[in-house]
Backbone as JSON Lines, residues from 0, in Angstrom:
{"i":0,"aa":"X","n":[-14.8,9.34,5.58],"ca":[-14.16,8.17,5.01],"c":[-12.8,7.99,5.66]}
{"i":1,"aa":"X","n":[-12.32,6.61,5.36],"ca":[-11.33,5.98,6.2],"c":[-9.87,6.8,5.43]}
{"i":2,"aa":"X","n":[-9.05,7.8,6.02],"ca":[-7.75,7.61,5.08],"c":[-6.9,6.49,4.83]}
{"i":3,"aa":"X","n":[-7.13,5.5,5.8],"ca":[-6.04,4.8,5.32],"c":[-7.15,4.03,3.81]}
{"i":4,"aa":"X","n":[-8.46,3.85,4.01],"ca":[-9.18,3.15,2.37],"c":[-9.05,4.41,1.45]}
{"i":5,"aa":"X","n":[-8.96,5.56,1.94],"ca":[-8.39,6.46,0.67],"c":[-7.04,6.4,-0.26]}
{"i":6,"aa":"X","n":[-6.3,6.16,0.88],"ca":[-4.73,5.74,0.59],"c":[-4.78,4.32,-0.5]}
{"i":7,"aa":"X","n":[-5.46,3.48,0.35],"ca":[-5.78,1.96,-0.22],"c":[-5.66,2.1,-1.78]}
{"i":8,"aa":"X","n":[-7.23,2.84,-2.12],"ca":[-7.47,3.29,-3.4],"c":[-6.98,3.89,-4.12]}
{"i":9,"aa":"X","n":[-6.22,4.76,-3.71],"ca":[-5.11,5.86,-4.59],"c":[-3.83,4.88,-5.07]}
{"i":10,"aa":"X","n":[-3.38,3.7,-4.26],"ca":[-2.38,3.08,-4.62],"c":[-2.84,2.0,-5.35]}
{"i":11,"aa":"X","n":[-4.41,1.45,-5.34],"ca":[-4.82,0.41,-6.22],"c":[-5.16,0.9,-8.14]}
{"i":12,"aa":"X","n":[-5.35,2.38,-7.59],"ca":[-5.57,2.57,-8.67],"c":[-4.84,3.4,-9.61]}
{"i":13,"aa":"X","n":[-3.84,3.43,-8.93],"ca":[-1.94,3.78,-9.6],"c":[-1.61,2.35,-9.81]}
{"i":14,"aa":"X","n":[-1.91,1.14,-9.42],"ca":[-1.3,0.28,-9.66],"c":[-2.12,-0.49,-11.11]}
{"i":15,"aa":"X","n":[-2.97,-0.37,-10.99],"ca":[-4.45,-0.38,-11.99],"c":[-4.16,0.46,-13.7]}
{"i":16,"aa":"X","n":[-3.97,1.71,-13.14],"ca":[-3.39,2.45,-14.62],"c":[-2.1,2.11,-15.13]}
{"i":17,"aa":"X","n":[-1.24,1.59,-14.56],"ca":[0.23,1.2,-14.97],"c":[0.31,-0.11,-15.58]}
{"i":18,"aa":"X","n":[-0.52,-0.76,-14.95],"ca":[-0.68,-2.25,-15.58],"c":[-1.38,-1.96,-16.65]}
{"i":19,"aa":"X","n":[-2.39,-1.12,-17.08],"ca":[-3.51,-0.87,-18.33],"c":[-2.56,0.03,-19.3]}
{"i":20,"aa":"X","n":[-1.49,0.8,-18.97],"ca":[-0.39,1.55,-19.72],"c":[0.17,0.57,-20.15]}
{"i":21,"aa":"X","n":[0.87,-0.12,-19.41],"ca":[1.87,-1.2,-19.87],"c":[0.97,-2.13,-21.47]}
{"i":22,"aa":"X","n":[-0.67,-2.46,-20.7],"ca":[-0.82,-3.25,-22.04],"c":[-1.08,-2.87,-22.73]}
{"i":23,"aa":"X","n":[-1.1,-1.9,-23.04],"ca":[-1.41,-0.85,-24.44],"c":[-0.61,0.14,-25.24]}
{"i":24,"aa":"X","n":[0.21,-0.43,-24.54],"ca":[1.72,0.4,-25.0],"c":[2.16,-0.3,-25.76]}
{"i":25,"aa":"X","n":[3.17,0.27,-27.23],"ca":[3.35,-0.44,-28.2],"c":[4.6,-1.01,-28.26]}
{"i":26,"aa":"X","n":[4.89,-1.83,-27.24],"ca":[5.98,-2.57,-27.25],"c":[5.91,-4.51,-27.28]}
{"i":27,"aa":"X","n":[6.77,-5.14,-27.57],"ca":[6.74,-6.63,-27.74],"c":[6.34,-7.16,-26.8]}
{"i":28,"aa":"X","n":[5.75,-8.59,-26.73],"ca":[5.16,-8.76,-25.65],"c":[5.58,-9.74,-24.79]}
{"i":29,"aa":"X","n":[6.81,-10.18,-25.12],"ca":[8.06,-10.25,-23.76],"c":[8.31,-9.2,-23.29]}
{"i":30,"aa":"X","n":[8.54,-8.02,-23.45],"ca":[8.77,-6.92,-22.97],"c":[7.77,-6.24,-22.13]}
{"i":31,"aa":"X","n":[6.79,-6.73,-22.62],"ca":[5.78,-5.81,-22.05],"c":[5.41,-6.76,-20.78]}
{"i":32,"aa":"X","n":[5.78,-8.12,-20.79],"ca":[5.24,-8.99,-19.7],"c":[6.16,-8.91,-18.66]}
{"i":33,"aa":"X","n":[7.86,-8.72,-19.36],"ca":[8.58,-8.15,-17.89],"c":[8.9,-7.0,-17.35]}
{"i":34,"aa":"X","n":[7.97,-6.1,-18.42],"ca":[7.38,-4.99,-17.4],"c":[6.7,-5.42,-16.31]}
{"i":35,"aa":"X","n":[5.37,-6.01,-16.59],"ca":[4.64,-6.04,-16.11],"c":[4.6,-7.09,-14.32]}
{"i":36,"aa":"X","n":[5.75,-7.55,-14.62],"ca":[6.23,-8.95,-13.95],"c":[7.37,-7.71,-12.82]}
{"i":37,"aa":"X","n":[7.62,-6.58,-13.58],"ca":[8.78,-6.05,-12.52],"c":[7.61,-4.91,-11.6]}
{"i":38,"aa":"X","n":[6.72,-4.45,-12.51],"ca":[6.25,-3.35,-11.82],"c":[5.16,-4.26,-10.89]}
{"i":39,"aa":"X","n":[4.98,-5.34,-10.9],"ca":[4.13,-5.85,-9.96],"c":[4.99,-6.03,-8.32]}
{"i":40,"aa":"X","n":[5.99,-6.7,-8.81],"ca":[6.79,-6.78,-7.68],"c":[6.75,-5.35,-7.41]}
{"i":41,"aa":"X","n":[7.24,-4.58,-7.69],"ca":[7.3,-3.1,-7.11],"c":[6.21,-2.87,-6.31]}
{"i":42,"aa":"X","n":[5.22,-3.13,-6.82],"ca":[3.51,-2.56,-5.84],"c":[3.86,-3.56,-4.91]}
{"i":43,"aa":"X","n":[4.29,-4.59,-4.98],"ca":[3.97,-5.7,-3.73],"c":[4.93,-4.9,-2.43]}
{"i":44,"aa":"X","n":[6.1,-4.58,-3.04],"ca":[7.31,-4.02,-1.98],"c":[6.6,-3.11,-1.4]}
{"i":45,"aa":"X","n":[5.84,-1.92,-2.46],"ca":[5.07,-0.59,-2.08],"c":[4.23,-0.88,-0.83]}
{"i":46,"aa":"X","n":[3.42,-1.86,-1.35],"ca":[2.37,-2.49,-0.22],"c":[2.87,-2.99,1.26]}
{"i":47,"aa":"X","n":[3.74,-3.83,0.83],"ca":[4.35,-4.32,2.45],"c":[4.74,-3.1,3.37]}
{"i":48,"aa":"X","n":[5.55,-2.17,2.36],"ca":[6.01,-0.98,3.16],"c":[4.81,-0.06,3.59]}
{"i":49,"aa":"X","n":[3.83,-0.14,3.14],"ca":[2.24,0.37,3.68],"c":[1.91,0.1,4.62]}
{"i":50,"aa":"X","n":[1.47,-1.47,4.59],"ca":[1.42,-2.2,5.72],"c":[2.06,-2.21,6.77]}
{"i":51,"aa":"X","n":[3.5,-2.2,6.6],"ca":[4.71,-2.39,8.06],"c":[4.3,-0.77,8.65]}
{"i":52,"aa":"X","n":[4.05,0.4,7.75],"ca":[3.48,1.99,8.46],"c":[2.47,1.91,9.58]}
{"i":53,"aa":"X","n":[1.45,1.04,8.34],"ca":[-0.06,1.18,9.37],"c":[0.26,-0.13,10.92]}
{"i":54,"aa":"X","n":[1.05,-1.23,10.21],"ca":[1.04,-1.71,11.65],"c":[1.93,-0.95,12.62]}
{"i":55,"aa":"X","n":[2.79,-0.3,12.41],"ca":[3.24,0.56,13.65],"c":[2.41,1.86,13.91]}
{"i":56,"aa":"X","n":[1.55,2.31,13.01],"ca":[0.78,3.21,13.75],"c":[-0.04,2.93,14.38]}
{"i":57,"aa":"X","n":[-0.46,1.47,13.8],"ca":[-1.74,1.34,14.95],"c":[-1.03,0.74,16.13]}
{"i":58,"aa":"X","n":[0.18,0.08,16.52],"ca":[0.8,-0.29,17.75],"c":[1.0,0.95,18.29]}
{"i":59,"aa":"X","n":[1.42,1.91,17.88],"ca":[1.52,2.97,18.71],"c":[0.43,3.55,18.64]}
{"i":60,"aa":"X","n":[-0.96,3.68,18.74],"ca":[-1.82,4.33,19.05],"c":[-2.5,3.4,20.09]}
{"i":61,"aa":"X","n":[-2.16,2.33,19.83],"ca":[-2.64,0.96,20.73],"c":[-2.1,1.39,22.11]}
{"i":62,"aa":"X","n":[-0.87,1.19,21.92],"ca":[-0.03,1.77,23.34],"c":[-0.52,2.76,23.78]}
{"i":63,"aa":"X","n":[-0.66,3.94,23.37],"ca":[-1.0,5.04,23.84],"c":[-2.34,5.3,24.33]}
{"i":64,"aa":"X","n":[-3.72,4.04,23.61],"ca":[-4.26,3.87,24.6],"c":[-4.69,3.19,25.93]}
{"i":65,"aa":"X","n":[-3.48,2.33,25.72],"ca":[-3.2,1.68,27.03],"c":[-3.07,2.69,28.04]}
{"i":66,"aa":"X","n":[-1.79,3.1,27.89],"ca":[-1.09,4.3,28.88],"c":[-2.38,5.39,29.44]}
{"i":67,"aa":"X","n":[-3.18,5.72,28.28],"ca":[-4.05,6.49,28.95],"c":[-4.87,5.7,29.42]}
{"i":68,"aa":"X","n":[-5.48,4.65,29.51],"ca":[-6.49,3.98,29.96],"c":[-6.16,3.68,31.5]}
{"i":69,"aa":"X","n":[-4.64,3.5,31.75],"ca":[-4.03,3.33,32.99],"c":[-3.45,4.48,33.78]}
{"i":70,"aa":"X","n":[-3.27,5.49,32.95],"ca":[-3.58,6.6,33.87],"c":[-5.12,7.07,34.64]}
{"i":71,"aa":"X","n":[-6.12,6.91,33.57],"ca":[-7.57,7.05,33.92],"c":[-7.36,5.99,35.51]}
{"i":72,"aa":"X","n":[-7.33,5.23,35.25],"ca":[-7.37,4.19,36.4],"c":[-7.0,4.76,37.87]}
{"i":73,"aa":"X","n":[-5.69,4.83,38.12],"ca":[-5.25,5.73,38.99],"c":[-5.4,6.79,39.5]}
């Protein structure tokens, strides 16, 4: 299996139990909606910063198989 769809899942489903905590938790429900309104933004930040990882790892693995592909050449 893929780590980065392992990763995927581990963070969907941390993001999944926090939202299901939040609504079942015994607090008012303005409160509980700007929980829910802050910890979303949070996963979104979490996510981009995921994303901006995997796109530089895969640019640098990209590159690197350039470089070797052009050494092969030569």
């Amino acid at each position: 299996m893929n780590t980065g769809k392992v990763l995927l899942g581990v963070v969907a489903g941390a993001a999944a139990g926090a939202i299901l905590g939040l609504l079942f938790a015994p607090a008012r429900g303005e409160m509980t909606r700007k929980r829910i309104a802050r910890k979303s933004e949070d996963a979104k930040e979490k996510f981009g910063e995921y994303i901006d990882v995997l796109t530089d790892e895969y640019t640098s693995v990209k590159e690197g198989a350039v470089d070797l592909a052009n050494k092969v050449r030569k």
